[in-house]
One Martini backbone bead per residue (centre of mass of N, CA, C, O) as a GRO file, in nm:
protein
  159
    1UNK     BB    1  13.897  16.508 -11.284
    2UNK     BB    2  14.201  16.358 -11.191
    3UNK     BB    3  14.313  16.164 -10.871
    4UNK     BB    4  14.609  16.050 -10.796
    5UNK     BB    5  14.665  15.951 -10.428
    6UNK     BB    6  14.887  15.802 -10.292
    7UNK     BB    7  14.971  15.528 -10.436
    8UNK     BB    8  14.964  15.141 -10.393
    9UNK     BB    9  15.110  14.873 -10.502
   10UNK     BB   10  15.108  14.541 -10.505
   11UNK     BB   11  15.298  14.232 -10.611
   12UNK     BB   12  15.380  13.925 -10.500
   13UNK     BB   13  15.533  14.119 -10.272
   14UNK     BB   14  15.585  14.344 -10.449
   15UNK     BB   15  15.666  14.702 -10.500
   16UNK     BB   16  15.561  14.855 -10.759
   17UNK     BB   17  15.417  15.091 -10.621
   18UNK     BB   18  15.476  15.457 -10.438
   19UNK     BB   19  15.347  15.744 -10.435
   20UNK     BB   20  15.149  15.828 -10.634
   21UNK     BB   21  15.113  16.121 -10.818
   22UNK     BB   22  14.815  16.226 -11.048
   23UNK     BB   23  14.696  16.514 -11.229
   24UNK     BB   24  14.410  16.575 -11.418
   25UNK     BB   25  14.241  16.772 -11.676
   26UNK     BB   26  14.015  16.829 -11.805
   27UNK     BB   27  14.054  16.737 -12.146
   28UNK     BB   28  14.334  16.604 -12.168
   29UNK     BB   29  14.656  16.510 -12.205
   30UNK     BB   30  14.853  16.226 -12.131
   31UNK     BB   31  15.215  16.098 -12.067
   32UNK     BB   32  15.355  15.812 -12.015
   33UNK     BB   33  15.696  15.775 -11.909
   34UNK     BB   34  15.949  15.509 -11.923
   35UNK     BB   35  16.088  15.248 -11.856
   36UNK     BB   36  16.086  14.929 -11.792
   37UNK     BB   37  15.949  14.882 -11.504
   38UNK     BB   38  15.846  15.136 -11.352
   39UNK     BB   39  15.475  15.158 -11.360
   40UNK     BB   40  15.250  15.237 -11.582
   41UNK     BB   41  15.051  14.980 -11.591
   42UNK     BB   42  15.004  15.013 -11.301
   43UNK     BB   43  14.872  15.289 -11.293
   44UNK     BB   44  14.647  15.243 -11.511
   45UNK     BB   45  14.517  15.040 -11.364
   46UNK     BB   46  14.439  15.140 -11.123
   47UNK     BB   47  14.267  15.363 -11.232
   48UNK     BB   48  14.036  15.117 -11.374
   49UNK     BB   49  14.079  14.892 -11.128
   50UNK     BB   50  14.291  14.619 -11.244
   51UNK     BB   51  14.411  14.709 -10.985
   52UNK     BB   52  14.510  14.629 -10.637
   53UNK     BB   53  14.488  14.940 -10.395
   54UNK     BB   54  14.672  14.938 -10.082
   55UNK     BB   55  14.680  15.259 -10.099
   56UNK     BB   56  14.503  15.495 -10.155
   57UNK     BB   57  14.376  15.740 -10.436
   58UNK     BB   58  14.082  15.742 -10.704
   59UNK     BB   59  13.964  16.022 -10.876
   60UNK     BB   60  13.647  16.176 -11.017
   61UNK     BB   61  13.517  16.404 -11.099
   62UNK     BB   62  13.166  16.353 -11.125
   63UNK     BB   63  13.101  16.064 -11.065
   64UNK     BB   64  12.867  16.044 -10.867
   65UNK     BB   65  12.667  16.226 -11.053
   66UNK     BB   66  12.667  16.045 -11.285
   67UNK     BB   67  12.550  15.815 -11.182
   68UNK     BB   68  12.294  15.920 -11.016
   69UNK     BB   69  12.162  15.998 -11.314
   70UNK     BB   70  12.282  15.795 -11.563
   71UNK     BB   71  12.592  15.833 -11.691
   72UNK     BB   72  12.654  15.615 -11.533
   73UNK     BB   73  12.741  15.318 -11.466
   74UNK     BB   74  12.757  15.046 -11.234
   75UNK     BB   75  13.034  14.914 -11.349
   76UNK     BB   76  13.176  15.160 -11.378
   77UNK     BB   77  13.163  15.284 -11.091
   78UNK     BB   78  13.235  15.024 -10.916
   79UNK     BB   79  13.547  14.984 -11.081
   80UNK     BB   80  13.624  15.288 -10.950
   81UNK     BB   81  13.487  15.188 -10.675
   82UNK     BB   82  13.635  14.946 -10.470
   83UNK     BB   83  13.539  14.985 -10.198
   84UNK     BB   84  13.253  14.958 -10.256
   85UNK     BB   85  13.247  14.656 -10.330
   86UNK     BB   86  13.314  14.555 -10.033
   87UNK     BB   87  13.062  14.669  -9.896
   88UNK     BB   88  12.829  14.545 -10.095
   89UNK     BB   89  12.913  14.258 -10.027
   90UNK     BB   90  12.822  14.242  -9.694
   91UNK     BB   91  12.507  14.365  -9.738
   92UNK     BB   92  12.420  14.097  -9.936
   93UNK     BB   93  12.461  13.911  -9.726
   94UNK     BB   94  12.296  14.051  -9.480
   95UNK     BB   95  12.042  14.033  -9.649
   96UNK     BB   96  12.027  13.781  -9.695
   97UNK     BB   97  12.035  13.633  -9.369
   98UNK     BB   98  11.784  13.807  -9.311
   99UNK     BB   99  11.582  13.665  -9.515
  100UNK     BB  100  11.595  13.382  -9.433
  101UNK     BB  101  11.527  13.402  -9.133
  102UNK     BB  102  11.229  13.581  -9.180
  103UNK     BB  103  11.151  13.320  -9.385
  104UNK     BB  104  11.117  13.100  -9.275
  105UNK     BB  105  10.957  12.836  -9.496
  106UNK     BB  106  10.879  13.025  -9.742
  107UNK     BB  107  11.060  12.874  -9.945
  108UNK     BB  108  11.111  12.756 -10.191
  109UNK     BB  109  11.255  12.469 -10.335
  110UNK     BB  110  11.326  12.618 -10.600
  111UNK     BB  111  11.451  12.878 -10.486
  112UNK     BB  112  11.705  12.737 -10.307
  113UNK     BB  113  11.823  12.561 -10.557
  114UNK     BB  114  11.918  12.802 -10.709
  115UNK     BB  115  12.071  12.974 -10.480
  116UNK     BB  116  12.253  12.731 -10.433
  117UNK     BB  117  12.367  12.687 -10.746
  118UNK     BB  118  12.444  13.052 -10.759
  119UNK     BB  119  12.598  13.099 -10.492
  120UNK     BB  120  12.409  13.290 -10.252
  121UNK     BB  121  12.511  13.106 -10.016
  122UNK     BB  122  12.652  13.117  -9.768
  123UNK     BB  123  12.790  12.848  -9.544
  124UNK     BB  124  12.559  12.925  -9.306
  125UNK     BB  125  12.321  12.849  -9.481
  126UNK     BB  126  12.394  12.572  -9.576
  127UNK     BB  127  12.353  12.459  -9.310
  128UNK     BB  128  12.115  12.536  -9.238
  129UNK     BB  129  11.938  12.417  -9.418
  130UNK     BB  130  12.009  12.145  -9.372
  131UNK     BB  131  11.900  12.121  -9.057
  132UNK     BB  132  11.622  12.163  -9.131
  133UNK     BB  133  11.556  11.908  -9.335
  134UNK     BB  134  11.734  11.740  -9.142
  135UNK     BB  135  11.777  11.516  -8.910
  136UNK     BB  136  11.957  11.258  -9.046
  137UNK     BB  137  12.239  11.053  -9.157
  138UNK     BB  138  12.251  10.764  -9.268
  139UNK     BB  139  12.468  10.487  -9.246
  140UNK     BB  140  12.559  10.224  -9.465
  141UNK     BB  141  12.719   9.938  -9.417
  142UNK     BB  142  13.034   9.900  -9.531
  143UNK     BB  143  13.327   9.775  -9.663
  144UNK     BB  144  13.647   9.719  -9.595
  145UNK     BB  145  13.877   9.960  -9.593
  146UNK     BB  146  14.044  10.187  -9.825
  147UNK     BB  147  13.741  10.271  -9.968
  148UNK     BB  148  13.566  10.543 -10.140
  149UNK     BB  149  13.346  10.683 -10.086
  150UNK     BB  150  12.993  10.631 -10.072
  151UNK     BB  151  12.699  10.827 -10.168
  152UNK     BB  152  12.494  10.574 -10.144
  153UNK     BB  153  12.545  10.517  -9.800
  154UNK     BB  154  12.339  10.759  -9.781
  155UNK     BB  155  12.058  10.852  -9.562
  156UNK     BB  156  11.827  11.004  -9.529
  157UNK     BB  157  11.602  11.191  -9.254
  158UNK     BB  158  11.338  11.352  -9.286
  159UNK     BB  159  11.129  11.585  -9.170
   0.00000   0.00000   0.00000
């Protein structure tokens, strides 16, 4: 069964929905019907997760046991419960932070790049990892004027 329970949708400041409720019964057929601009699609996205609910809630009853059993993807449990994946990804995060601080010095250099480049380390992270690797670095007099940085001016030096 579907249930969909006093939602609200913004979309750029405009209140979109306010407070729909919606009952579908496993098996059913639904027809959503109204004038243009009334909120239709903006319902049935709120329901796929196309759409960031402000309020309320979108549940299929035995959605989590199906997932848990593994008869629906993760991809799909995730889109239908967005609660859920901002706490999951907050969890990824502070899991990553706990596993550098940890593993100091352990890391490949190769595994850094890798990570550093497919955007894995938020910014205390990649701060982080600079101050470890560098002492200072020298910038080297360059001509006056306001001409525009020059990255090869810059000269680190290495722990």
């Amino acid at each position: 069964m579907l249930t969909v329970a006093n939602i609200s949708v913004t979309y750029e400041g405009s209140r979109i929905l306010r407070g729909v409720n919606l009952t579908v019964p496993e098996r059913s057929l639904v027809c959503l019907m109204g004038r243009n601009g009334v909120g239709k699609t903006t319902t049935l996205k709120s329901i796929v997760g196309l759409a960031r609910v402000d309020g309320g809630e979108v549940t299929l009853a035995g959605l989590e046991s199906q997932w848990q059993s593994g008869n629906v993807t993760d991809e799909m449990f995730y889109r239908l419960a967005p609660g859920v994946e901002a706490e999951v990804k907050k969890l990824r995060t502070e899991r990553a932070r706990w596993e550098m601080e940890n593993a100091a010095g352990s890391e490949e250099p190769a595994d850094i790049i890798r990570r550093w480049r497919s955007g894995e380390y938020d910014l205390a992270q990649r701060r982080k990892i600079l101050f470890d690797v560098f002492v200072a670095i020298q910038v080297v007099p360059g001509q006056k004027g306001s001409r525009k940085p020059d990255p090869n001016r810059l000269k680190p030096i290495w722990r």
